[in-house]
C-alpha positions as CSV (number, residue, x, y, z in Angstrom):
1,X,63.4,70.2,20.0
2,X,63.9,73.0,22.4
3,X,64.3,76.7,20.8
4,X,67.9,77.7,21.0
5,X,69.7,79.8,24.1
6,X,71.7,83.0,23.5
7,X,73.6,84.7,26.2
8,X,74.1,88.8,25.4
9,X,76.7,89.8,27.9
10,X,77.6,93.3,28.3
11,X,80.2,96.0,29.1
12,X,79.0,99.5,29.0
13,X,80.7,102.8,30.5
14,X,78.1,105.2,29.5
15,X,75.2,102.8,28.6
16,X,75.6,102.6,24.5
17,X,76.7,99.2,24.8
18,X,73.7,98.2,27.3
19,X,71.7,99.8,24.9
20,X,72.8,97.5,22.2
21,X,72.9,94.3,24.0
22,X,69.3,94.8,24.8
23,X,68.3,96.1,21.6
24,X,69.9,92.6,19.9
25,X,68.1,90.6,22.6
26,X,64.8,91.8,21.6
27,X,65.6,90.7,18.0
28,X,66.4,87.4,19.2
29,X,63.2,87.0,20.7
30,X,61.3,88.0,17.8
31,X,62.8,84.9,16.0
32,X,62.1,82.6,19.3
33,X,65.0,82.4,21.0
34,X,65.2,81.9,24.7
35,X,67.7,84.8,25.6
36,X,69.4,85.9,28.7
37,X,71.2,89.4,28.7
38,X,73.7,90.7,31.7
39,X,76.1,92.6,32.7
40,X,79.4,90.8,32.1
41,X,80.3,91.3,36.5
42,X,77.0,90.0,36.9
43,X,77.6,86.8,35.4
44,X,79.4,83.7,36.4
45,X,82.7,83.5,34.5
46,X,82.7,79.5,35.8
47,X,79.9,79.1,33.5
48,X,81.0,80.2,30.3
49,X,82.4,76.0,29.7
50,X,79.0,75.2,29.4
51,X,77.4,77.9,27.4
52,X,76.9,77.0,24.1
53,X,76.0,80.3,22.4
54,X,77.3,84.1,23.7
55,X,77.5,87.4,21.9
56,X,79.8,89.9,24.0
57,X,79.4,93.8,23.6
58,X,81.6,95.8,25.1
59,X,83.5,99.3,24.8
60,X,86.5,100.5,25.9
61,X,87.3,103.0,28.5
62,X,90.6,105.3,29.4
63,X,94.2,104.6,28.0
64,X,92.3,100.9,27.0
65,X,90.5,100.2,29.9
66,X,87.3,97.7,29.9
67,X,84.5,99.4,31.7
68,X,83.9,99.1,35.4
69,X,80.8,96.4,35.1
70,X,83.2,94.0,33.3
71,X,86.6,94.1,35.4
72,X,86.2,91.5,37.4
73,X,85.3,89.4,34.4
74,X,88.6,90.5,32.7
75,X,90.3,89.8,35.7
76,X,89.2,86.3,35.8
77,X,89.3,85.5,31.5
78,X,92.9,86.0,31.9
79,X,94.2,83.9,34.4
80,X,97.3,82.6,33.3
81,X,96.2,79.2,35.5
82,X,93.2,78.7,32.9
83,X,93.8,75.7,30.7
84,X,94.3,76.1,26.8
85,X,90.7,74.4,25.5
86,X,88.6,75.2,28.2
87,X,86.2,77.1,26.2
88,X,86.2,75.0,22.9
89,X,82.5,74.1,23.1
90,X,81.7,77.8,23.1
91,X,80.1,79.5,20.5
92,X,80.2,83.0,20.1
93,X,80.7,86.8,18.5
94,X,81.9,90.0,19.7
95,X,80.8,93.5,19.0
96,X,82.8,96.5,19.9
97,X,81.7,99.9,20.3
98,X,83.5,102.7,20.1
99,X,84.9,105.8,18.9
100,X,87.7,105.2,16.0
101,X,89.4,108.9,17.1
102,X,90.6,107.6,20.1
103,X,94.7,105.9,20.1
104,X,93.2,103.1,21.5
105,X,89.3,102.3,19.9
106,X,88.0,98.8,20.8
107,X,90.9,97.7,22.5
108,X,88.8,95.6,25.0
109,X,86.9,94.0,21.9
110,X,90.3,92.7,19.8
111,X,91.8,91.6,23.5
112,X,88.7,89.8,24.5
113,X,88.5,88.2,20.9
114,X,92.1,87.3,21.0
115,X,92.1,85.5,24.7
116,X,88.5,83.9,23.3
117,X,90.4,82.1,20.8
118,X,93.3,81.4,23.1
119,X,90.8,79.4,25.3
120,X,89.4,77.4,22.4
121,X,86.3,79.5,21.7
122,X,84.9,79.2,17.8
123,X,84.2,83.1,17.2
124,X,81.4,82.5,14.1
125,X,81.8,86.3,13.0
126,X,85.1,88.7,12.5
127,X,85.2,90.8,15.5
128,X,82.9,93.4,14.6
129,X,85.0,97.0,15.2
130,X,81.9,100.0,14.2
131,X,78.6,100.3,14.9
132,X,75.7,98.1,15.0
133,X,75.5,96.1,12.2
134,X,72.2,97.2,11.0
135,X,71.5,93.9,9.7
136,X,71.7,92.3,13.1
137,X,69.0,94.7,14.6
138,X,66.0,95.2,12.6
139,X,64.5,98.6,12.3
140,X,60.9,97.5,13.1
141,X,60.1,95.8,16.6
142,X,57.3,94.4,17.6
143,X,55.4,95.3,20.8
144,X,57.1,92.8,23.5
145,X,56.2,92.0,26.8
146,X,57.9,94.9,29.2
147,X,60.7,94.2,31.3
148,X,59.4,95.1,34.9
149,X,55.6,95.3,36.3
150,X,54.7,97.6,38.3
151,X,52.5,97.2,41.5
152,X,51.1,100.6,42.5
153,X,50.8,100.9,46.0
154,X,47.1,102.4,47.6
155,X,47.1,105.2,49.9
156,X,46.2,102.8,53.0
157,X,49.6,100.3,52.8
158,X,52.2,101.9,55.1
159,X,54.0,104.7,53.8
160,X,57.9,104.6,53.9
161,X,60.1,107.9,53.2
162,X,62.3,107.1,50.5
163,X,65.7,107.4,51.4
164,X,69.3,106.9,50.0
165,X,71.2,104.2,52.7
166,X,74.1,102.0,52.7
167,X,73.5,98.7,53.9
168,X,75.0,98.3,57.4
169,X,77.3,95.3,55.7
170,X,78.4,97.2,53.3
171,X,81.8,98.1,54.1
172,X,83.2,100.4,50.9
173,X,80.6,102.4,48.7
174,X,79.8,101.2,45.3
175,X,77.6,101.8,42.1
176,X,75.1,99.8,43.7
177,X,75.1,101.6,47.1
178,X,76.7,105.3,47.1
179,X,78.0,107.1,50.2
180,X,75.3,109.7,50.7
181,X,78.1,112.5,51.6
182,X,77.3,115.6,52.8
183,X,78.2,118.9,50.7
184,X,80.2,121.6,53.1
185,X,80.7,124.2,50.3
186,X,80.3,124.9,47.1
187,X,82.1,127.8,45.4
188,X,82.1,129.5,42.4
189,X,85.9,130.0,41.5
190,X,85.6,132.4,38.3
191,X,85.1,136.0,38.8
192,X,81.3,136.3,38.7
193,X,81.0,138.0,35.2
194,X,83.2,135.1,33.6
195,X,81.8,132.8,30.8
196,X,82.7,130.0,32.6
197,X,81.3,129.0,35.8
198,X,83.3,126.8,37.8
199,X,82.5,125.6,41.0
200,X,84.9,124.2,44.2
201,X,82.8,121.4,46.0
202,X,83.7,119.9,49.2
203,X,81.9,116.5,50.6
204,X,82.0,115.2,53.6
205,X,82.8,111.2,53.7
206,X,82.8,110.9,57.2
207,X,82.2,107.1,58.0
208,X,82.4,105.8,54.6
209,X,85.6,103.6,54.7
210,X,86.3,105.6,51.4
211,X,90.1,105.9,50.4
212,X,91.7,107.7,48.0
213,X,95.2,108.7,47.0
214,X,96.4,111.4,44.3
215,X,94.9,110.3,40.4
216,X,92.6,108.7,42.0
217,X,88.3,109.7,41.1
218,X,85.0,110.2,42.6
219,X,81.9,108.9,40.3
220,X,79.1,110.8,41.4
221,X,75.4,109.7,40.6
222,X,73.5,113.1,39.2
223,X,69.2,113.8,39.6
224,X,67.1,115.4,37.3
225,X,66.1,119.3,37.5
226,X,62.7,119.3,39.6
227,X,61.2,121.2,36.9
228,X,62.3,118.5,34.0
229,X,60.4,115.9,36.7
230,X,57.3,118.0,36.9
231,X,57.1,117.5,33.3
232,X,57.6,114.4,32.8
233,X,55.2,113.1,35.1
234,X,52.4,116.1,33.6
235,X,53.3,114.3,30.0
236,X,52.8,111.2,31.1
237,X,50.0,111.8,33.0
238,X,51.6,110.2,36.3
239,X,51.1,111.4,39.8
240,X,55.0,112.0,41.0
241,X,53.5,110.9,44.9
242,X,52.2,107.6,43.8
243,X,54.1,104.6,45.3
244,X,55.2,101.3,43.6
245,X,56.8,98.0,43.6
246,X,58.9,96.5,40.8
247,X,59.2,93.2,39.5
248,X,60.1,91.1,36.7
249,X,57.5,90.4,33.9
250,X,56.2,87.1,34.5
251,X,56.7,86.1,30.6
252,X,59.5,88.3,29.5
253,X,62.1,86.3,28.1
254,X,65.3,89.0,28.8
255,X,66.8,88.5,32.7
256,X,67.3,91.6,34.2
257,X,67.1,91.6,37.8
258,X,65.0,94.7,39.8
259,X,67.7,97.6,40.0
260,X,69.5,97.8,43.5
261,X,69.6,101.3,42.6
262,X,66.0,101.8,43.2
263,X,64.2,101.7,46.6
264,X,61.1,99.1,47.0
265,X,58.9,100.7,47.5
266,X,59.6,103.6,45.4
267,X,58.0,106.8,44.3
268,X,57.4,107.9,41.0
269,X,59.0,111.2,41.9
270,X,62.1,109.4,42.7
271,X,62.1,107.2,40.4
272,X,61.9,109.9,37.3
273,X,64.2,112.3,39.5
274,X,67.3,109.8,40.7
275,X,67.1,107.0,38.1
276,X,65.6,107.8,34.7
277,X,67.6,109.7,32.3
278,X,65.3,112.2,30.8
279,X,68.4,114.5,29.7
280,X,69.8,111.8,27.9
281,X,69.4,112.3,23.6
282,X,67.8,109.1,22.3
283,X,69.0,106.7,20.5
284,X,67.5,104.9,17.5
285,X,66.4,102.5,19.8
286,X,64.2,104.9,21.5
287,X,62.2,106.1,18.8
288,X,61.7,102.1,17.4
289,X,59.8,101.3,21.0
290,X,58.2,104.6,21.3
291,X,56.7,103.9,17.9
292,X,55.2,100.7,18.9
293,X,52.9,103.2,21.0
294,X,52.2,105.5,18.2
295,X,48.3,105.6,17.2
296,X,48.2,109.5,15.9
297,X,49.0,108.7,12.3
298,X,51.2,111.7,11.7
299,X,53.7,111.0,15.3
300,X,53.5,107.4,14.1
301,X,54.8,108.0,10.4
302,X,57.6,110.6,11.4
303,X,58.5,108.0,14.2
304,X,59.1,105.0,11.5
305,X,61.1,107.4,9.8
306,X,63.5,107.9,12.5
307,X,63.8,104.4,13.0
308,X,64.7,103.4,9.7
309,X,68.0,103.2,7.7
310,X,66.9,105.8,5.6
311,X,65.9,108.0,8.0
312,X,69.6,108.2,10.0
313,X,70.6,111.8,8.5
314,X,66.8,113.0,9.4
315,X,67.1,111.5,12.8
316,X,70.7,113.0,13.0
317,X,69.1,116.3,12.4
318,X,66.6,116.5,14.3
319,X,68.1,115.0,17.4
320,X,71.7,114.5,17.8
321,X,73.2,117.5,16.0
322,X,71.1,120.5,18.5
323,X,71.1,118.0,21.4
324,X,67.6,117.4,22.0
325,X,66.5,115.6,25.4
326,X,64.5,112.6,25.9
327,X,61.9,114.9,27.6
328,X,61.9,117.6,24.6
329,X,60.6,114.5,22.1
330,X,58.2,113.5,24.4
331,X,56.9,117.0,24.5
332,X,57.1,116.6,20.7
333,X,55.0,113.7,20.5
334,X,52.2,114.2,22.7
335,X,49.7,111.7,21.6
336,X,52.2,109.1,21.6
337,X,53.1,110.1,25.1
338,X,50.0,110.0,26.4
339,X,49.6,106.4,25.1
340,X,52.7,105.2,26.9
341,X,51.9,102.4,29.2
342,X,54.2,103.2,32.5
343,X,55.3,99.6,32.6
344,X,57.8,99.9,29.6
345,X,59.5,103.2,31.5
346,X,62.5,101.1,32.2
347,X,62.5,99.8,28.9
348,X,62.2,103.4,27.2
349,X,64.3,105.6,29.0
350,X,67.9,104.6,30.1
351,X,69.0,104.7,33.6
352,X,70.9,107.6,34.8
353,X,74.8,107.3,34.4
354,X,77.2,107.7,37.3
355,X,80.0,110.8,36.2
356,X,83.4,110.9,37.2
357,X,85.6,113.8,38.2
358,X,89.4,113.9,39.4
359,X,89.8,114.5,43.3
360,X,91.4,117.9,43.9
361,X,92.4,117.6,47.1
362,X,94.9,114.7,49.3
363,X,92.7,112.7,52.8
364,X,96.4,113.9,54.5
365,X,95.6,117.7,53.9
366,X,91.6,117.5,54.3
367,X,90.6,114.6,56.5
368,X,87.0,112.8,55.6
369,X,86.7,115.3,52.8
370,X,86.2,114.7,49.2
371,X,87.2,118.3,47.4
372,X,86.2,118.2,43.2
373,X,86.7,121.3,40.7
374,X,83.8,121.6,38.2
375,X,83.3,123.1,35.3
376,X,79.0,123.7,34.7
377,X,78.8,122.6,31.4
378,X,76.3,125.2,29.2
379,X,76.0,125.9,25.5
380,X,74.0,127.0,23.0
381,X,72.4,124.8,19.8
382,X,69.9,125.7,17.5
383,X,67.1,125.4,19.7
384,X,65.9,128.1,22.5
385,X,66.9,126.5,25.6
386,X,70.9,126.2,26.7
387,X,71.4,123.1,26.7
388,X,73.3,122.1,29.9
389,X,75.5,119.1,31.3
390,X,73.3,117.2,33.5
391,X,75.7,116.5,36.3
392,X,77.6,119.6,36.6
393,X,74.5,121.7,36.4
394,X,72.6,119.4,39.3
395,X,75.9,119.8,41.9
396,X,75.6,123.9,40.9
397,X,72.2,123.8,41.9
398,X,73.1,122.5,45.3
399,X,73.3,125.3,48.1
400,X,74.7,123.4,51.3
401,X,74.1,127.0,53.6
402,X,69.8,126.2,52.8
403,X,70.4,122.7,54.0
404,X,71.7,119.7,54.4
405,X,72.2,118.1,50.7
406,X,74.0,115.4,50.4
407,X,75.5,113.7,46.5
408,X,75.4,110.3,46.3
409,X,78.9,109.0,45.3
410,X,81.8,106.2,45.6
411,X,85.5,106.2,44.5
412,X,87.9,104.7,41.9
413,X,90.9,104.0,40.9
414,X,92.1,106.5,38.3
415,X,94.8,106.1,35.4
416,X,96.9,108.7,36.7
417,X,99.9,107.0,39.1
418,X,102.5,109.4,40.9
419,X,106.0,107.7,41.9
420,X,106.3,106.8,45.5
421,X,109.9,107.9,45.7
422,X,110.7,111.2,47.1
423,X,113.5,112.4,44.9
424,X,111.5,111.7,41.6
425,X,110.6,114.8,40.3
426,X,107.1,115.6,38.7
427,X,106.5,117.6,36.2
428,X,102.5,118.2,35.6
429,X,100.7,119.8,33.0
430,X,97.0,120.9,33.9
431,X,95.3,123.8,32.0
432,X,91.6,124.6,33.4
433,X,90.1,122.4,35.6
434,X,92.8,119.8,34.5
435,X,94.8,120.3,37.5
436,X,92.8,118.9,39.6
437,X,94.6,115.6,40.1
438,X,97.8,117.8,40.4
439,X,95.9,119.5,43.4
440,X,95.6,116.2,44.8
441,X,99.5,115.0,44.0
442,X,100.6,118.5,45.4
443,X,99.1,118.0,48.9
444,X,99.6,114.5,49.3
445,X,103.7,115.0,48.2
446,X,103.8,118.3,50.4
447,X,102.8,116.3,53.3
448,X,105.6,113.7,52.3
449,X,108.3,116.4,52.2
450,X,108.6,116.0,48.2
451,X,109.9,119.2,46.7
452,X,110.5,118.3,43.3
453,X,107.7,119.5,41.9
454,X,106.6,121.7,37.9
455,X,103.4,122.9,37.2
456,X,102.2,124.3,34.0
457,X,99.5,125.9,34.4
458,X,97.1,127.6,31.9
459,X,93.7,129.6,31.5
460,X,92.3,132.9,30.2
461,X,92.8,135.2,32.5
462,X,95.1,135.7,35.7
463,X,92.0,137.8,37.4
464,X,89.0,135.7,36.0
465,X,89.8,131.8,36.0
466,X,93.7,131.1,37.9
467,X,92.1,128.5,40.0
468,X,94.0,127.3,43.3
469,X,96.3,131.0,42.9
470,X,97.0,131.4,46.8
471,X,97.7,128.1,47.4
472,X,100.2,127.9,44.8
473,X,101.7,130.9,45.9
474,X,102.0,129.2,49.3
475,X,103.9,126.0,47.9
476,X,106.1,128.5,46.4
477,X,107.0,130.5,49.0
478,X,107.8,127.0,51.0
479,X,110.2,125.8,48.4
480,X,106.9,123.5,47.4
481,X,106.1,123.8,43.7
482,X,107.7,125.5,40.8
483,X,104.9,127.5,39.1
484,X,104.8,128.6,35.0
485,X,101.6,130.1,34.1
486,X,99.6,130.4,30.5
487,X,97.1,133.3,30.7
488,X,95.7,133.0,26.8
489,X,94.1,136.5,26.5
490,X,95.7,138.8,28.8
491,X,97.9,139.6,26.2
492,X,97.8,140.1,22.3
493,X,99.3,136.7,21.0
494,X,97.7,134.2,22.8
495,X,99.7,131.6,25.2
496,X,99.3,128.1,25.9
497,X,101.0,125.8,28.3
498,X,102.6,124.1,25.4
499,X,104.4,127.7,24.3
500,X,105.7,127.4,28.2
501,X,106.7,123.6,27.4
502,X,108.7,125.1,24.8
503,X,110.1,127.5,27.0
504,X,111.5,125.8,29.6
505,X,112.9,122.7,27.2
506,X,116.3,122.9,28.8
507,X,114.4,122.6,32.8
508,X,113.0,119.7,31.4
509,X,115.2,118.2,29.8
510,X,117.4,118.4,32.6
511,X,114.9,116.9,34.7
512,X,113.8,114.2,32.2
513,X,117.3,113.0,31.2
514,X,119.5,113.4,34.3
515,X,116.9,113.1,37.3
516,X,114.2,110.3,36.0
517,X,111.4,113.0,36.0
518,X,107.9,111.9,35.2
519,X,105.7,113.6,32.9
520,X,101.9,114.3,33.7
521,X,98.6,115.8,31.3
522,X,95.5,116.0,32.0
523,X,92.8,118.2,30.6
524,X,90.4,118.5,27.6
525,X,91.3,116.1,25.1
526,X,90.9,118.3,21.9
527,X,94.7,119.8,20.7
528,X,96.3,120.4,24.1
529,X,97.8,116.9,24.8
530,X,99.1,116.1,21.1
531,X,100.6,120.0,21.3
532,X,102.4,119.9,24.8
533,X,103.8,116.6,23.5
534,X,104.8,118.2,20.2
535,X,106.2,120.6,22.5
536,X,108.6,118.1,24.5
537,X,109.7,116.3,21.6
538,X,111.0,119.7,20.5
539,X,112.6,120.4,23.8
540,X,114.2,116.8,23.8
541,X,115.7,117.3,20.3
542,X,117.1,121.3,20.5
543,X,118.6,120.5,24.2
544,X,119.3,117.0,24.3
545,X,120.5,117.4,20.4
546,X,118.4,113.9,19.7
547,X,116.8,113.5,16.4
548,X,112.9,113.5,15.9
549,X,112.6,110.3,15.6
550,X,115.1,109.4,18.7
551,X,112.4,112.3,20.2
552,X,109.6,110.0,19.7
553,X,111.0,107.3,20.8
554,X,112.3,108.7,23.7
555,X,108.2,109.8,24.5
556,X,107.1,106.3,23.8
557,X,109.7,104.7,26.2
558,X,108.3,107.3,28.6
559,X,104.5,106.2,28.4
560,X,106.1,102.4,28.1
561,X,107.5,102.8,31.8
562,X,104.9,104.6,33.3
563,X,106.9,108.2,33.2
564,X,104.5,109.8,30.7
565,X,101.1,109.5,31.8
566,X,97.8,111.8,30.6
567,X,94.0,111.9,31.7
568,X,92.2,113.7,29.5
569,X,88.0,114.3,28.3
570,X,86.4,115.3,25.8
């Protein structure tokens, strides 16, 4: 009798639930079984009638989203044309992953289990709503085969400069194949002695096919530091110029095909730079295959201990709380390094993860350009070096007036939508770098002749951070835009968009009640959002003399019918 076959499908926004399918697929080889595990786009939907066993693990994105390498999927699993039954010799079990703070946690997972059922599916487990169920994964792994070989090139095969291209077929940039657009400028917009440093980028997307309206964002594809690179490859003892091909492992059991990501052939320089993510904290998972390496008794026992139940709070510690890097526990472990065998690098170290950042500017206003506001993320832990946002600090690093440099990047649809007709008014609430989109919106409905227009906007300081200052001024002058600004420390008491929400309750109210207005956040996700709501359920019940229930309502109505809409990050 033939071992059994398990199917792992995935969806994973920021690679936690890849991490976790893969991790569950090596503990199904362990105990024999044949096992596939894909990205749930990268699978034929068809085929799920004759699967007999699937596990699905997937998070959930946005205002409930699914994440972008499962949409098609979800597209397709709920078809109202698919018949009642059609999955009842399916076996299977979901896992969600989340975060339970969020409105919204594991929405895709109780959907998917839901419309699972609906089709005749027998789920074997309750839909599991936390974190991997420790039972399921095993803290100890054994040594398995790797998931790729790699085929070092000799100096005497033809060299070829490694390049990033679109393919001439490909008509819209994607994940798998960026637009490689050229940066024009990048400013810092903060007054040079500010905290903060926040930059204005412009990219150039001529040719691309790339479209884009207000909401909409741009996912961008970050590289490593050069100097991070340098040492990684001195760890691991690898020469950054040596040249390589990928394949699958001839035995390995997991199907994974070779990343599209990656040029063949490939250096090691770009590999490590463009692809690996050696700024990334580890997960558990990282330390249980790095200690299947481990001959240096000490490394190997403080290794088992971070990849044991018991050792969570130490690992926890040690590596989550002050943000240690991949790279900084290599450097940590240096025998174990040095016994790494470069074949498992794809296994050991997660692939780089595309970030996304609102458009700030409208295609009507600035042709073939891509404009992005962005804030260098920088802080300090318990350890000596600042730690620093891997994207935001690569795009800094950038100087377009030393040379050409071009960002690798595609677009998407965001979750903000504007109304389409021109005596709807928008009101739009964007402290910091969260009105970017409401750049976007103001240029595109400028150009449309829409002058019903409110921005609230907020920061520290009218001299240091009031991003976008002229151009609002502008807008003004032409009847464009009506303006309230928040500066929080030019003054004594500190002030907040939402203390300007209050302010104007009766504008709004007006607008709201009698003119259909829609209501727009975006912005850091911390208190601002739940207090500039707090703040127009207040305005709602002093002018429009509703009660504070009739108030909340009157909000969730709002979001109901697309008026009241937010993007916000953490």
């Amino acid at each position: 009798m033939s071992n059994p076959a398990l199917l792992i499908l995935y969806g994973s926004q920021t690679g936690t639930a890849q991490d976790t399918a893969q991790r569950l697929a090596r503990q199904a080889q362990r105990r024999r079984l044949r096992v596939r595990v894909m990205p749930l786009d990268d699978y034929n939907v068809a085929d799920l009638i004759s699967e007999s066993l699937v596990v699905f693990v997937c998070s959930t994105t946005g205002q409930g989203d699914p994440p972008d390498n499962m949409k098609n999927f979800w597209r397709f699993l709920f078809k109202k044309s698919l018949p009642v039954g059609s999955l009842s010799r399916l076996d299977c079990a979901i896992l969600g992953l989340g975060d339970s703070s969020y409105p919204k946690f594991n929405f895709v997972a109780k959907k998917l289990h839901k419309r699972l059922l609906q089709l005749g599916a027998c789920v074997l487990l309750p839909v599991g709503l936390t974190r991997v169920n420790m039972k399921m994964v095993e803290s100890l792994l054994l040594v398995l085969p790797p998931t790729y070989t790699f085929h070092f090139l000799d100096d005497m095969q033809e060299k070829e400069e490694v390049r990033l291209r679109i393919p001439m077929d490909q008509t819209v940039p994607s994940q798998s194949h960026p637009f490689p657009a050229r940066m024009v400028f990048n400013r810092r917009v903060t007054e040079p002695l500010h905290f903060q440093d926040v930059r204005h980028i412009e990219l150039d997307v001529t040719g691309s096919n790339i479209e884009f309206a207000a909401g909409d964002v741009v996912m961008m594809r970050p590289c490593n530091a050069p100097e991070d690179v340098q040492q990684f490859c001195q760890l691991l003892r690898l020469d950054p110029e040596t040249r390589f091909t990928l394949s699958p492992t001839d035995n390995t059991a997991v199907y994974l095909s070779v990343p599209a990501w990656l040029p063949q052939p490939c250096t090691v320089r770009h590999l490590v730079e463009s692809y690996l993510d050696i700024a990334a904290v580890p997960r558990r998972s990282f330390f249980e295959l790095l200690s299947t390496f481990a001959t240096n008794e000490l490394e190997r026992e403080k290794l088992a201990e971070f990849s044991s139940a018991a050792g969570q709070d130490e690992l926890h510690s040690y590596c989550n709380r002050p943000r240690r890097t991949v790279l900084e526990v290599l450097a940590d472990f240096p025998h174990t390094t040095a016994e790494l065998k470069v074949d498992y690098l794809l296994d050991l170290f997660p692939e780089i993860q595309p970030r996304s950042f609102s458009i700030a500017s409208s295609l009507r206003a600035h042709p073939n350009r891509i404009q992005v506001l962005v804030a260098v993320v920088r802080y300090k832990t318990k350890l000596y070096k600042p730690r620093k946002g891997l994207c935001s600090s690569w795009l800094a690093s950038l100087d377009p007036a030393q040379g050409d440099v071009y960002v690798p990047l595609w677009v998407k649809k965001g979750s903000l939508k504007f109304p389409s007709e021109k005596e709807t008014p928008v009101i739009m609430v964007g402290p910091g770098t969260g009105v970017a989109p409401f750049r976007s919106a103001l240029q595109e409905r400028t150009t449309e002749g829409k002058t019903a227009n409110v921005l609230f906007f907020g920061c520290r300081s009218e001299s240091k951070d009031f991003y976008f200052r002229s151009e609002w001024e502008e807008m003004m002058e032409a009847g464009f835009l009506t303006l309230f600004t928040a500066f929080s420390r030019d003054q004594e008491a500190k002030v907040y968009v939402q203390h300007r929400v209050r302010e104007n309750g009766e504008l709004l109210w007006d607008l709201i009640a009698n003119k259909n207005a829609c209501f727009y956040i975006a912005g850091n996700a911390k208190q601002m959002p739940a207090s500039v709501c707090d703040a127009l359920k207040e305005a709602f019940q002093q002018v429009g003399g509703v009660s504070a229930e009739e108030a909340e309502q009157m909000l969730a109505t709002m979001e109901k019918t697309g008026r009241f809409q937010s993007e916000t990050w953490s």
